[in-house]
Backbone as CSV, one residue per row, in Angstrom:
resi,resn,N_x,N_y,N_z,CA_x,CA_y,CA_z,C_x,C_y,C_z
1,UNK,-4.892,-55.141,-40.113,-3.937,-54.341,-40.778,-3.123,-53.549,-39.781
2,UNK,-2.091,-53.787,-39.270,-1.684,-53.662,-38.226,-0.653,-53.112,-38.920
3,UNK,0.379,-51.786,-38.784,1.450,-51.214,-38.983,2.687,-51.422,-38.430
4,UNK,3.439,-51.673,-39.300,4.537,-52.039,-38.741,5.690,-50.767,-38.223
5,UNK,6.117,-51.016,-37.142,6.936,-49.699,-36.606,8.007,-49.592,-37.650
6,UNK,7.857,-48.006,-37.896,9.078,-47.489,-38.644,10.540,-47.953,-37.898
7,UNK,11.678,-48.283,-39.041,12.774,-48.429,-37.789,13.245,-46.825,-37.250
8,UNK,14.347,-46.688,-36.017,14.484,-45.716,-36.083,15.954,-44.909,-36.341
9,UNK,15.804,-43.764,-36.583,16.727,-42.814,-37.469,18.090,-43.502,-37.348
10,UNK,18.902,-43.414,-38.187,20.489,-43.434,-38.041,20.562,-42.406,-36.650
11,UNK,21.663,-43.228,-35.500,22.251,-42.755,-34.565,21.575,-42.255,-33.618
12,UNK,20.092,-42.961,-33.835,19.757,-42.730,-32.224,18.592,-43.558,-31.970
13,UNK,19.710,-43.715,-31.048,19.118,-45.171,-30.349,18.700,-45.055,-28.896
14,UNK,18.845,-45.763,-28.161,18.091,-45.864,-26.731,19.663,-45.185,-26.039
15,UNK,20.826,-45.355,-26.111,21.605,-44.656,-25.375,21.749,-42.874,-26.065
16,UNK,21.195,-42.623,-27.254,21.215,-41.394,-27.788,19.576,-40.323,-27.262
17,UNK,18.743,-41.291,-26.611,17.738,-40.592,-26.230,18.346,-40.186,-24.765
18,UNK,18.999,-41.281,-24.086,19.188,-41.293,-22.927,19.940,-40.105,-22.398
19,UNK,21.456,-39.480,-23.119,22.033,-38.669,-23.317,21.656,-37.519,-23.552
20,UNK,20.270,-37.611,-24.550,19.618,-35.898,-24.836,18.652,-35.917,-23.747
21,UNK,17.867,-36.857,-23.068,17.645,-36.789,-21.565,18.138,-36.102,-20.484
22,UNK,19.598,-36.405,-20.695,20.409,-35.783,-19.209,20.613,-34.592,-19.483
23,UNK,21.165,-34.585,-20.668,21.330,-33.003,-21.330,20.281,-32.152,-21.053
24,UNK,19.087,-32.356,-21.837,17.788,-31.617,-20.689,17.279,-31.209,-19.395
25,UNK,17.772,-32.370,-18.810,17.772,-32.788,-17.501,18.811,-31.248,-16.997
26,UNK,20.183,-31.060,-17.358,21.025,-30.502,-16.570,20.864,-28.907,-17.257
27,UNK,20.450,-28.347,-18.568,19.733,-27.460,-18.562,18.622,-26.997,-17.838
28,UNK,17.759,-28.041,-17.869,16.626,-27.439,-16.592,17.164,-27.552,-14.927
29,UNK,17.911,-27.861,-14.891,18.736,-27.511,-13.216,19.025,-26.456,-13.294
30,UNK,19.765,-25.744,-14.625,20.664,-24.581,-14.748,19.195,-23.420,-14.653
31,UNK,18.781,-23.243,-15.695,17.234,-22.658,-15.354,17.469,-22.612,-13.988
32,UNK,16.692,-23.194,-13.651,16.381,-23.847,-12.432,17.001,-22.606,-11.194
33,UNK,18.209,-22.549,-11.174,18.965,-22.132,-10.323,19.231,-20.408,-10.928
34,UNK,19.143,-20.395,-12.162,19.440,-19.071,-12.341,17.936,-18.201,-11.861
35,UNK,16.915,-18.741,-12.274,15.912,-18.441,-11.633,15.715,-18.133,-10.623
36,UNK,16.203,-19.187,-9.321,16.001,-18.671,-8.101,17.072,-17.209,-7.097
37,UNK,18.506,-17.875,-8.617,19.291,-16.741,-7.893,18.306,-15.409,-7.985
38,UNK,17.719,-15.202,-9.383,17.177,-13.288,-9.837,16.161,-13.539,-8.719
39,UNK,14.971,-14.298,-8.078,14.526,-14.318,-7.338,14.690,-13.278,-6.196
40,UNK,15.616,-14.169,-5.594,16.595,-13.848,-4.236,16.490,-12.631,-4.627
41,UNK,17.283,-11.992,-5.776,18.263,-10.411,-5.841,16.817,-9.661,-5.678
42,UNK,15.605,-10.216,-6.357,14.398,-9.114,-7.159,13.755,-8.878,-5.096
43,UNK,13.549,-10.118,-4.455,13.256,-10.465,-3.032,14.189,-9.404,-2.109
44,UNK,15.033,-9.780,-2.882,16.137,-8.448,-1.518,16.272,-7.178,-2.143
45,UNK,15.829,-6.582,-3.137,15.947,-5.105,-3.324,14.697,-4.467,-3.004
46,UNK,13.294,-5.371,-2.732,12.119,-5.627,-3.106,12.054,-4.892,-1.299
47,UNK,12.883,-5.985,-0.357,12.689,-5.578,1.186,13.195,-4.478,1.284
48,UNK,14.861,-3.860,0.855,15.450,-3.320,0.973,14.780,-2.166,0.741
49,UNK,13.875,-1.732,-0.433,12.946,-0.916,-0.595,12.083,-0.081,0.166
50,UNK,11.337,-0.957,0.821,10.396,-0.924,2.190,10.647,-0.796,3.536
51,UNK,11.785,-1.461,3.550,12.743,-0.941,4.794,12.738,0.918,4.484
52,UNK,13.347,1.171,3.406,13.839,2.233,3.082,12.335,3.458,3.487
53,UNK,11.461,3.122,3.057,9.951,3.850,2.977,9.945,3.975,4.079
54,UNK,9.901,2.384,4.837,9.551,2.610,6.215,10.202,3.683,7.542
55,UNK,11.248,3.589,7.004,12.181,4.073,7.852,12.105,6.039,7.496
56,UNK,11.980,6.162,6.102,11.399,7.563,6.143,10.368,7.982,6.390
57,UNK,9.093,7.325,6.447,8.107,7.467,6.838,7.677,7.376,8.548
58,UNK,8.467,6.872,8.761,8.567,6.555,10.338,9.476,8.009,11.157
59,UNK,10.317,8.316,10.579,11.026,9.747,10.461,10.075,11.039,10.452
60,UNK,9.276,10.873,9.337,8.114,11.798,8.799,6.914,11.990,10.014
61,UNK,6.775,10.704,10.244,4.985,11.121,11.396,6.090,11.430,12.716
62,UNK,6.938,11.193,13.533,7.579,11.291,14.251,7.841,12.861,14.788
63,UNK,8.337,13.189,13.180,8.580,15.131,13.399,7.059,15.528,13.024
64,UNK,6.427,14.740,12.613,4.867,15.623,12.795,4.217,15.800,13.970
65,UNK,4.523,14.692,14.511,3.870,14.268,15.777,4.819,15.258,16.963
66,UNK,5.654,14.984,17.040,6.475,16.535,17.552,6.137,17.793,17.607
67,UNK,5.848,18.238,16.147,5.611,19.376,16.082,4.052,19.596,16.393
68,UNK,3.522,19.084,16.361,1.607,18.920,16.926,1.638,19.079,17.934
69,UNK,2.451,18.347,19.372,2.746,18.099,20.266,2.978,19.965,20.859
70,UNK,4.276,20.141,20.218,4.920,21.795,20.745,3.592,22.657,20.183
71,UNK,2.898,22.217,19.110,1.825,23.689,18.673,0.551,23.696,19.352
72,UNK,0.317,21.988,20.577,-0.938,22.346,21.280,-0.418,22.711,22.226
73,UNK,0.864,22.268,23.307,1.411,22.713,23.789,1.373,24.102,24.232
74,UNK,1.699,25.421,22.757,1.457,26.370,22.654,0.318,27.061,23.247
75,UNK,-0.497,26.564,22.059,-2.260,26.927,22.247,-2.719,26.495,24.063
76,UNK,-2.559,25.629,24.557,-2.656,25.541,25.941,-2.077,26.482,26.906
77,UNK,-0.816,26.832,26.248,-0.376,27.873,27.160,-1.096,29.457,27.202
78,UNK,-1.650,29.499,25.766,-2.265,30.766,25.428,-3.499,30.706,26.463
79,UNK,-4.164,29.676,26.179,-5.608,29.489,26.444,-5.353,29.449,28.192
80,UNK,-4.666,29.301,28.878,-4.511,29.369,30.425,-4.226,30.649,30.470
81,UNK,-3.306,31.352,29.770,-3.131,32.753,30.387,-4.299,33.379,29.985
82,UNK,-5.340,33.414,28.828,-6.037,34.294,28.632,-7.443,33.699,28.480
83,UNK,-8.317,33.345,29.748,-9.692,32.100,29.639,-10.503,33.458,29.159
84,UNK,-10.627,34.591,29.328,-12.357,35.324,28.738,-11.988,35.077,27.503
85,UNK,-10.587,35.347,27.258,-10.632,35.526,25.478,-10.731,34.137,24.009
86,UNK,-10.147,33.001,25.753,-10.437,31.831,24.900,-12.073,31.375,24.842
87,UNK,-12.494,31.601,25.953,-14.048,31.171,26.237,-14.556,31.956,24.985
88,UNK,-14.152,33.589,25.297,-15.298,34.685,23.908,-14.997,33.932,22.048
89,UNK,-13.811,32.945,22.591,-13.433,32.746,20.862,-14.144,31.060,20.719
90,UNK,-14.108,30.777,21.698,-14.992,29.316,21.491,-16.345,29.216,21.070
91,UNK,-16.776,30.381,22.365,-18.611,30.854,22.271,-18.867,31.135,20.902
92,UNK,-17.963,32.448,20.025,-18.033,32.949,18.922,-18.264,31.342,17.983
93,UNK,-16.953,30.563,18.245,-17.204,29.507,17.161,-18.372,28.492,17.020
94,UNK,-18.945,28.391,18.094,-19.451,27.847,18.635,-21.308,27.744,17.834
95,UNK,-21.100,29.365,18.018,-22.559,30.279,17.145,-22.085,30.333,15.899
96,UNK,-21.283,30.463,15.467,-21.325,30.351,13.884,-21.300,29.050,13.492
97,UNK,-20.642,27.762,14.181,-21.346,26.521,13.862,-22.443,26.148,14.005
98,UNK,-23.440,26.781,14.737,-24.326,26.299,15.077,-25.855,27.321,13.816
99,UNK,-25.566,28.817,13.341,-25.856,28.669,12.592,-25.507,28.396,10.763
100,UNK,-24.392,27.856,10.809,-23.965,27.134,9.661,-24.974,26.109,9.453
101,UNK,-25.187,25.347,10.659,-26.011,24.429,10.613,-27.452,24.248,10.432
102,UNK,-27.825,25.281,10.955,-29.368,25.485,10.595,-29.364,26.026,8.968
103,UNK,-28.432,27.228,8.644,-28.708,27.505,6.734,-28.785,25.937,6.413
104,UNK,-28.133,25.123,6.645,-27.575,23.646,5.899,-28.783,22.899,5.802
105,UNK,-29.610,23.371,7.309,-30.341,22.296,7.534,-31.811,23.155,6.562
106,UNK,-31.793,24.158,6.470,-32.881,25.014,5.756,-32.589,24.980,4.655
107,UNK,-31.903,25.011,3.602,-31.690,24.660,2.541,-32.027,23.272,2.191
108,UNK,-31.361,22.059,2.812,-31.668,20.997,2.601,-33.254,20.344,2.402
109,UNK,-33.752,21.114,3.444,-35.705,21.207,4.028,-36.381,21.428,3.091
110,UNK,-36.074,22.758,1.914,-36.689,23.452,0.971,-36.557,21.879,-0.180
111,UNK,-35.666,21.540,-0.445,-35.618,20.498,-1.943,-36.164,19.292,-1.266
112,UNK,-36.528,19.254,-0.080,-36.884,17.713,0.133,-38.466,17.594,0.369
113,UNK,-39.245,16.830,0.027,-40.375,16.447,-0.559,-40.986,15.836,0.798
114,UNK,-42.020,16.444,1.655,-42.266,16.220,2.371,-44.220,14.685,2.319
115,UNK,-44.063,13.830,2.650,-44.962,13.039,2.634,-46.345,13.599,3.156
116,UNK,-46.614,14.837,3.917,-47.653,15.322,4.021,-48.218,16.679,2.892
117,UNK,-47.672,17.074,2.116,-47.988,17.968,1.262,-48.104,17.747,-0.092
């Protein structure tokens, strides 16, 4: 029981497929190309962007780095003209880091659970 092929439609035939072929065909080129143009534009505002960051950001550490530069600068100059007072301010920091560190370390000692007790 084998089916017999329907014929097919009024007015389209093998040169009417062929035609809505190309027609497809030259829509998807058009696609095609409009696509890659927004590409391009989305690609170049995309760099243009980052350029832009870069270039202020590159501006930004530049005058930081400057100004770090002139404020140790400074501090060096202080610290040569005046060594007891830089030494007495180091020593000072020196002891208060050092007992910062022991409260830290005595506090910490008290909550921790020692394996011999």
């Amino acid at each position: 029981m084998a089916q017999t092929p329907k014929p097919a439609a009024p007015g389209v035939g093998q040169e009417g497929l062929e035609k809505q072929i190309a027609t497809l065909r030259n829509e998807v080129t058009k696609i095609n190309k409009m696509l890659a143009e927004r590409t391009v534009g989305v690609l170049h505002q995309a760099r243009e962007g980052a350029s832009d960051l870069y270039d202020d950001a590159s501006k930004t550490a530049a005058g930081a780095a400057k100004q770090v530069g002139t404020q140790l600068q400074a501090v060096s100059e202080v610290a040569r003209k005046n060594p007891g007072t830089t030494a007495t301010v180091l020593g000072g920091v020196g002891i208060v880091s050092f007992l910062l560190g022991v409260a830290v370390g005595l506090t910490l000692a008290v909550t921790r659970h020692r394996w011999y007790t």
